[in-house]
TIDRENBA-161004 format. One line per 3 residues: number of its first residue (from 0); their letters; for each residue z negated, x, y of C-alpha. Coordinates in pm, 1 decimal, decimal comma. Layout:
BEGIN
NUM = a = Z/X/Y; ...;
REM end
This chain:
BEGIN
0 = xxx = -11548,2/6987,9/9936,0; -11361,7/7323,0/9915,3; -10948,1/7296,4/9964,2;
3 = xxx = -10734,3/7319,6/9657,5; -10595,9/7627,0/9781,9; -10877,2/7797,2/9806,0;
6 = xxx = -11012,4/7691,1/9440,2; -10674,9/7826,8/9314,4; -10723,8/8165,0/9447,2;
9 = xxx = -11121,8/8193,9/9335,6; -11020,1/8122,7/8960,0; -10751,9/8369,0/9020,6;
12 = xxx = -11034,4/8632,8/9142,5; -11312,9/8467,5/8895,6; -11098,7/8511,1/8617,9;
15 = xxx = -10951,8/8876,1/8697,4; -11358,5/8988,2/8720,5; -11439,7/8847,1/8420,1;
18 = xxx = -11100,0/9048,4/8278,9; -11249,6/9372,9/8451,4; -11568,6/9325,1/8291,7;
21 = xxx = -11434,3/9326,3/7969,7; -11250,7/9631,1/8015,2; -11587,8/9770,1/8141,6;
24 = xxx = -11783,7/9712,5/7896,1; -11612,3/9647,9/7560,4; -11353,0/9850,2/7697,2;
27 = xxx = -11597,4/10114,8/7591,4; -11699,4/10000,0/7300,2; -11352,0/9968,4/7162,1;
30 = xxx = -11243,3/10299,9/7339,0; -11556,2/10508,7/7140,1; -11458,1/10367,4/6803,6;
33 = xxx = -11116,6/10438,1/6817,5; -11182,2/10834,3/6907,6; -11511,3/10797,9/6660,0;
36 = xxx = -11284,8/10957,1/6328,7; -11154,2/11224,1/6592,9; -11463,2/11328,5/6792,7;
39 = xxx = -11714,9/11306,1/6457,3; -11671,2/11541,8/6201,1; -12018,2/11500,3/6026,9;
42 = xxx = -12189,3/11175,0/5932,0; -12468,9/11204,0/6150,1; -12234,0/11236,8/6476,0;
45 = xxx = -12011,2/10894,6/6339,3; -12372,3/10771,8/6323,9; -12476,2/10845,2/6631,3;
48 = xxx = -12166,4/10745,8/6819,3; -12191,9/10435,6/6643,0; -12569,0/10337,8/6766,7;
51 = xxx = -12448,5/10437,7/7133,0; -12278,0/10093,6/7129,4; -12505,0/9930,6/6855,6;
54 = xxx = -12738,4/9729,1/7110,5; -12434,7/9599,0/7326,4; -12130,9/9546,3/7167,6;
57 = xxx = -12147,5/9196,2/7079,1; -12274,2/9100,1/7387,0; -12019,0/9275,6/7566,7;
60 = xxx = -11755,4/9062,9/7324,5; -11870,3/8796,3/7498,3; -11681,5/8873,7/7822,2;
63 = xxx = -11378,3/8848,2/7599,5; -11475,2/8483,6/7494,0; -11564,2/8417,9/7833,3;
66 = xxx = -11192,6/8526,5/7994,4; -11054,8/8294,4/7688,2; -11259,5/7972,0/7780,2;
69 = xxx = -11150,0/8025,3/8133,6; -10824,0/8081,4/8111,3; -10846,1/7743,1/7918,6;
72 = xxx = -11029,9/7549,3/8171,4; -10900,5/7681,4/8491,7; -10508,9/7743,1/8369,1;
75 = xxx = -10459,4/7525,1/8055,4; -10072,7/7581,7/8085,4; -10098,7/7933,2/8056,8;
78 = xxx = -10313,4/7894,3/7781,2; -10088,3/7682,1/7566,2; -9812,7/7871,5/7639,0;
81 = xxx = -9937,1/8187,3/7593,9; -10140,7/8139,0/7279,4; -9903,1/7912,9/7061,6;
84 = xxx = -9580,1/8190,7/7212,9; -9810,2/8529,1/7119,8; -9965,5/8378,0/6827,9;
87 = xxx = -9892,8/8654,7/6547,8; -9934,4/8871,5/6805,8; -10337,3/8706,0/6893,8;
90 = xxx = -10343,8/8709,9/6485,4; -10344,3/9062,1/6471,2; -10592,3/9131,4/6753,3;
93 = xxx = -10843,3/8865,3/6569,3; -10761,5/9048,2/6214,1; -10830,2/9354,4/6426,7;
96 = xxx = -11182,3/9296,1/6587,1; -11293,5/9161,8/6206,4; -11287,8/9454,0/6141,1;
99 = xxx = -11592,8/9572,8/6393,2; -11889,1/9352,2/6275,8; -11862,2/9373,6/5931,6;
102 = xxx = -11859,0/9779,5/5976,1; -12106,1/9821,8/6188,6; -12308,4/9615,0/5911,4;
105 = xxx = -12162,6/9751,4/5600,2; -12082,1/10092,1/5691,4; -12433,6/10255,5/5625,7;
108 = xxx = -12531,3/10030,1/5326,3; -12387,1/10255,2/5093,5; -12409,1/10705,6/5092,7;
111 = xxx = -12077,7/10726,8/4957,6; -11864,3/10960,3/5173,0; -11521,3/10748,2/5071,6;
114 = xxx = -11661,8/10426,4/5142,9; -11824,0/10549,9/5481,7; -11465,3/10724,7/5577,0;
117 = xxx = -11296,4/10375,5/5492,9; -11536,6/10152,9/5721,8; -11491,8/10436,1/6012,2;
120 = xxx = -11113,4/10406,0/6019,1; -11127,2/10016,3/6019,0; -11404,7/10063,9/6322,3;
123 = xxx = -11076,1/10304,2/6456,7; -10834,1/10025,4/6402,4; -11067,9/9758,6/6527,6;
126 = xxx = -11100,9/9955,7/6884,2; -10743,9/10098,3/6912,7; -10529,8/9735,0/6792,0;
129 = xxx = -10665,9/9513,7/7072,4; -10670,4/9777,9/7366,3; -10272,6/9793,7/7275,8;
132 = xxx = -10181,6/9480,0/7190,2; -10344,0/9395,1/7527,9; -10134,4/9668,2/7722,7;
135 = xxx = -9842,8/9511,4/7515,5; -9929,9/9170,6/7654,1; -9937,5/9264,2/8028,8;
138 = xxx = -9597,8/9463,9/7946,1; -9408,0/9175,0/7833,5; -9567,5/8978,1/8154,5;
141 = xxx = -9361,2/9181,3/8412,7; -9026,5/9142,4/8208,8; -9064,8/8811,0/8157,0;
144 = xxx = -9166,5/8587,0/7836,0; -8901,2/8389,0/7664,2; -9029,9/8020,3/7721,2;
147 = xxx = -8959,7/7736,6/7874,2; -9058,5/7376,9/7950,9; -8890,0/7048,0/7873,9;
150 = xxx = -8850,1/6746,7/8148,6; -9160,4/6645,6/7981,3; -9341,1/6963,7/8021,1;
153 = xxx = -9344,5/7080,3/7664,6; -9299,5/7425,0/7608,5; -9062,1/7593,6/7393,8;
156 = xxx = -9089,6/7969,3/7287,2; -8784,5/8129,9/7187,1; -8936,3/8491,6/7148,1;
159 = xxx = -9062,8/8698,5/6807,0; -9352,9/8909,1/6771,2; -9175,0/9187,7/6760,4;
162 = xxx = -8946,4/9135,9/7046,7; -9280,7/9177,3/7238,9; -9294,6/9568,1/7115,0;
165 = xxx = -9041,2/9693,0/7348,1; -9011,3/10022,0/7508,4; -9177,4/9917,3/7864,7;
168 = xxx = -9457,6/9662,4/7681,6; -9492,9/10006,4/7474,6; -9566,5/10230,0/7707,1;
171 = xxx = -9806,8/9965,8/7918,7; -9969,6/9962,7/7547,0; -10016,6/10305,2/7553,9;
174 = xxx = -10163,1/10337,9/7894,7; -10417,5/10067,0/7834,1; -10483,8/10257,5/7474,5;
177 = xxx = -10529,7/10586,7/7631,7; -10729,0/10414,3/7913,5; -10986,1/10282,1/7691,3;
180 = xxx = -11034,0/10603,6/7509,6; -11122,9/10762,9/7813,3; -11321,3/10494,2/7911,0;
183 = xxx = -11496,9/10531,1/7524,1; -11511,5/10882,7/7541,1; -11677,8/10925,0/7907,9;
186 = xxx = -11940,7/10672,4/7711,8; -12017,4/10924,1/7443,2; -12059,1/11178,7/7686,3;
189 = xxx = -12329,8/10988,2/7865,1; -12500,0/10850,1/7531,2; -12471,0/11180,3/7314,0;
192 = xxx = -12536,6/11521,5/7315,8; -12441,2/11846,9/7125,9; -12096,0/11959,1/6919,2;
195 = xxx = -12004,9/11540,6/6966,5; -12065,0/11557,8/7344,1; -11857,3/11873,1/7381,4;
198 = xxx = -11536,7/11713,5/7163,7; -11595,3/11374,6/7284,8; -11528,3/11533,9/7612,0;
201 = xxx = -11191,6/11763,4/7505,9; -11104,5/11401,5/7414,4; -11167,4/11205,8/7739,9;
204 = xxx = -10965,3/11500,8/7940,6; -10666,8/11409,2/7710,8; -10669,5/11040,2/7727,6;
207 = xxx = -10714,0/11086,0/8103,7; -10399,8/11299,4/8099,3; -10182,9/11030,1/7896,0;
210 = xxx = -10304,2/10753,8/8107,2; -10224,9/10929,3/8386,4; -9868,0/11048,4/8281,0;
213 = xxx = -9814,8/10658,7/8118,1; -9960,3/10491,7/8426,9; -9725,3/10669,4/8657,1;
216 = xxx = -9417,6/10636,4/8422,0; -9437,3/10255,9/8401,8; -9497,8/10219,6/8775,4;
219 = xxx = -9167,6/10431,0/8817,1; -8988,1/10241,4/8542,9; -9050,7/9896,7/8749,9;
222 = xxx = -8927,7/10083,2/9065,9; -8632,8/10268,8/8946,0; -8529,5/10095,5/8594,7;
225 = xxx = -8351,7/9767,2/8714,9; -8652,6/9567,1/8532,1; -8589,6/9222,0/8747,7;
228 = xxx = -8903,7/9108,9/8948,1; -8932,9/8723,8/9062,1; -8989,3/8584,5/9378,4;
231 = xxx = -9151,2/8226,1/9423,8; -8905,1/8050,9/9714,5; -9074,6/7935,3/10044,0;
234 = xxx = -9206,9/7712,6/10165,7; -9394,8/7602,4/9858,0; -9679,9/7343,3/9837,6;
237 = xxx = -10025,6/7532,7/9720,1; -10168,9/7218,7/9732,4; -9941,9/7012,9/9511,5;
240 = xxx = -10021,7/6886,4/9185,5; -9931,9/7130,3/8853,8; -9597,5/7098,8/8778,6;
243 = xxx = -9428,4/7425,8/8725,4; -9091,8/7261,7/8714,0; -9140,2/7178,6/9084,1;
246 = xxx = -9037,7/7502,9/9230,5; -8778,4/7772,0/9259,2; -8814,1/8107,3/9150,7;
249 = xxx = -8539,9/8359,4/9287,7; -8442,4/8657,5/9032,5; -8112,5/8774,4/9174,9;
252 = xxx = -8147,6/9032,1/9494,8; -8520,3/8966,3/9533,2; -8756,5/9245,6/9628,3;
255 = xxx = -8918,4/9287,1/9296,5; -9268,6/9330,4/9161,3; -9344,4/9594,7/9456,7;
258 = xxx = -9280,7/9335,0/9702,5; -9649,9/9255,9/9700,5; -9744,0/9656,3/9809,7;
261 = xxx = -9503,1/9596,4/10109,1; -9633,2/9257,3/10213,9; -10012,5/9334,4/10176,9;
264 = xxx = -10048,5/9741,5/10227,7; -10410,6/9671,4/10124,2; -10348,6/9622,2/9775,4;
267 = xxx = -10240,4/9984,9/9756,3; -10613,7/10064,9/9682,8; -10573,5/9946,6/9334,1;
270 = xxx = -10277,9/10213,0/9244,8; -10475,3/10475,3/9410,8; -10827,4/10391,4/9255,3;
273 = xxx = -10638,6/10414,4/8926,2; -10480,1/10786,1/9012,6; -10759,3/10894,6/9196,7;
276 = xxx = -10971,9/10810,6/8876,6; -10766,8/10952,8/8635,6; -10803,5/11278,1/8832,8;
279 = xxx = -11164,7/11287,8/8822,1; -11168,7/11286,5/8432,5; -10948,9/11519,8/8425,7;
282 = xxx = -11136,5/11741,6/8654,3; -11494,5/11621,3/8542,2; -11433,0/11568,1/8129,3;
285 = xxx = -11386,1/11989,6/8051,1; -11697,2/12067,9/8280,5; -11901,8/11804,7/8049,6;
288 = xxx = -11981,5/11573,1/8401,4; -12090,6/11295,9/8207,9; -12199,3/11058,4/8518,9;
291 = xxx = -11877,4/11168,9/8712,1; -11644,7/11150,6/8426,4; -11747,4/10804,5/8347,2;
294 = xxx = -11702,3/10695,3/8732,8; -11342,3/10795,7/8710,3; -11306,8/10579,3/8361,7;
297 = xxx = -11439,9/10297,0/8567,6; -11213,4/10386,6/8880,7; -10945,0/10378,5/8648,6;
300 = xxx = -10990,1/10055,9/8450,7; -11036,0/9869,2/8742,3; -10769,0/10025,7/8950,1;
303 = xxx = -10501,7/9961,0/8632,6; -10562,0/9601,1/8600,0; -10585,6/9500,0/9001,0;
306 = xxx = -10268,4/9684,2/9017,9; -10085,8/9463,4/8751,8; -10244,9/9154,6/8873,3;
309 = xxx = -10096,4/9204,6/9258,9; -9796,7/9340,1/9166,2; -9779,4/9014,7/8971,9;
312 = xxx = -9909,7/8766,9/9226,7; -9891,7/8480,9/9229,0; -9681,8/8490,8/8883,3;
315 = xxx = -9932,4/8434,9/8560,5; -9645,3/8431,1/8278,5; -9284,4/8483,7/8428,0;
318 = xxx = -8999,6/8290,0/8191,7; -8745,9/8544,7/8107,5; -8539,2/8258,6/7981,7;
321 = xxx = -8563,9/7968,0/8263,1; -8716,3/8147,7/8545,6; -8831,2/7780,6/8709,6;
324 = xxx = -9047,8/7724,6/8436,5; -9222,6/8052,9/8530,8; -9625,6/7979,3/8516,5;
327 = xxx = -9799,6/8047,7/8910,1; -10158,6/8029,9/8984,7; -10041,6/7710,1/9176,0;
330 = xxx = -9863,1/7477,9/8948,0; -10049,8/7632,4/8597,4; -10362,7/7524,4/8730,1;
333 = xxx = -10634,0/7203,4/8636,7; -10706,2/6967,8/8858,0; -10909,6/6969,2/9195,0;
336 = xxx = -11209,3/6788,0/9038,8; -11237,8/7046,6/8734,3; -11194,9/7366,1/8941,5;
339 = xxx = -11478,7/7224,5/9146,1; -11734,1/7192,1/8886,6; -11616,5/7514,5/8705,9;
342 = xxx = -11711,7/7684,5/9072,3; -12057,0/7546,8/9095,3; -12113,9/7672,9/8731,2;
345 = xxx = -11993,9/7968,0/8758,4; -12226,5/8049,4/9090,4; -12502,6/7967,1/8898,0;
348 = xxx = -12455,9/8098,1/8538,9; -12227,7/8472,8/8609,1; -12546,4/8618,4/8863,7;
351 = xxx = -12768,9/8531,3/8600,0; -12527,0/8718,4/8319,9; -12526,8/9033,5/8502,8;
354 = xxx = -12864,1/9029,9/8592,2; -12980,5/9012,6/8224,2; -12678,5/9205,2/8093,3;
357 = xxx = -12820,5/9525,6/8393,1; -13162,0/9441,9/8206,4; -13038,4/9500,6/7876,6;
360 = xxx = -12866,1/9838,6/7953,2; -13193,0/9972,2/8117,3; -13407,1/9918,6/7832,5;
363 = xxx = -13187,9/10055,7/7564,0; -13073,3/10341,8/7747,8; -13086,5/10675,0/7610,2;
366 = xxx = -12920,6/10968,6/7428,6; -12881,7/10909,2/7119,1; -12902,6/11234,4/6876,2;
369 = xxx = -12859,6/11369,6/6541,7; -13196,7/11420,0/6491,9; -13283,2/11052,4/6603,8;
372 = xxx = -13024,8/10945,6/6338,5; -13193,9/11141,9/6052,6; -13562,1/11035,7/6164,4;
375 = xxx = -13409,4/10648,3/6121,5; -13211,8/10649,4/5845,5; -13293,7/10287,7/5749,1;
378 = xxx = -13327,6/10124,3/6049,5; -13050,2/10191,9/6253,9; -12653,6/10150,3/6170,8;
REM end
């Protein structure tokens, strides 16, 4: 049977995929409806940037689902905490993504140019809400969350929803906003061709340029701005039973949320496959490199989220108001039996995902055109 230990740290890696795939895929989807408004000027292009994303974007939902589920089998405190803390804050993301299936289905039913331009703005809003609400989230992670637990292991949340929208959550916000635009607009590139290629990819070059600008500000602001890291206290049992209040967190003189860079050089890949991304729209996007340009998206989604998860390690949810009752992949964690079977599930049931998720994307590849749209009016969104 595998150790504890080690169970801890493969949910911590499962779950951080499954996050990345998200990002990947309806990271796009999100990031092409938000610049859709911008990017089409005719009804035809909105059309056709819609049916890019029309065979895949409830599928690629399903990552999303998939995180949440996990997240509540594999760290139940975190979930509780989190979701009952952030709740108006998870409303609004939910009221958000509403917005995407019943446009995509409703949108075309009618040729009325008001009542198209109304569904296209609430595609807009569903895309841009979540991808900042979810740059707001991570924010708010690295300057802590005001909770805490009881003797009993209740929690208590002592925050607002809009204590969450300060200026650092704001600015991680924007960088995962402008991330996912890129990411949306490198997709149109690849999927489209024409006047909406050519502004899709004016687009992608600027959302590279804010998420590079963002990206490097908040890394500076943790360095430089006196934002307090945490430090988990050693020796500490990875192997003990989940009980955060069973620990000591240090705040005071502690290295911060760097420390991790310094301990484990390695993990300054993630930092420098988000830059070195970045760069490559930016270089890629004017010259209309489609296939490059959406590399560097890629680069840079998966580069921006393994940077905040080991600058983070082992932290999950840091308590800005009783650091002990900070949430760790160790002590927010279910029990040795659960993680086991979770593990054997997952090796059987994520290969088979991708393998018919790869499938999907091969058949239903394409460009999809003006033209096309007109030919199938009726028949496509």
């Amino acid at each position: 049977m595998i150790e504890y230990e080690i169970l801890k740290i493969i949910w911590w890696v499962l779950v951080g995929v499954l996050l990345i795939g998200f990002a990947l895929t309806d990271g796009f989807d999100m990031g092409s409806m938000a610049i859709m408004p911008f990017v089409g000027k005719t009804d035809d292009e909105r059309r056709a940037a819609i049916n890019t994303i029309a065979p895949h974007w409830d599928g690629n939902q399903v990552w999303f689902i998939t995180a949440g589920g996990a997240l509540f089998a594999a760290w139940p405190m975190l979930y509780a905490t989190a979701f009952s803390g952030m709740y108006w804050a998870l409303l609004l993301v939910l009221f958000a993504l509403f917005l995407r299936p019943v446009g995509f289905d409703y949108r075309s039913k009618l040729e009325n140019t008001k009542w198209r331009n109304s569904w296209d703005w609430g595609l807009a809003i569903g895309g841009a809400v979540p991808a900042l609400v979810f740059g707001v989230a991570f924010g708010n992670m690295f300057l802590g969350v005001p909770f805490h637990f009881d003797p009993t292991l209740r929690s208590f949340y002592e925050g607002s929803f809009f204590a969450l929208l300060n200026p650092f959550a704001l600015v991680c916000g924007i960088v995962s906003l402008s991330m996912l635009c890129a990411h949306g607009g490198a997709w149109l590139m690849l999927r489209t061709d024409g006047a909406l290629q050519k502004r899709a990819s004016k687009a992608t070059q600027i959302m590279g340029i804010v998420f590079l600008v963002c990206f490097l500000g908040a890394g500076a602001w943790l360095y430089f701005g006196g934002i307090q890291g945490y430090t988990l206290q050693q020796p500490y049992d990875v192997n003990g039973v989940a009980n955060p209040l069973a620990k000591v967190v240090i705040t005071d003189a502690n290295p911060g949320w760097m420390n991790n860079y310094s301990l484990y050089p390695i993990t300054m890949i993630a930092p420098i496959m988000a830059i070195l991304g970045s760069l490559i729209v930016i270089g890629s996007a004017g010259k209309i490199k489609a296939g490059l340009t959406f590399l560097g998206t890629s680069l840079s989604v998966v580069g921006a989220i393994l940077t905040a998860g080991f600058a983070l390690f082992p932290f999950l949810m840091p308590s800005s108001t009783n650091p002990v009752s900070s949430l760790t992949m160790w002590d927010a964690v279910s029990s040795h039996m659960t993680l086991t079977v979770m593990t054997v599930a997952a090796c059987i049931f994520v290969p088979l995902i991708l393998i018919y998720t790869t499938w999907c994307y091969y058949k239903m590849w394409g460009v999809v055109t003006t033209k096309h749209i007109k030919e199938n009016t009726h028949s496509l969104y």
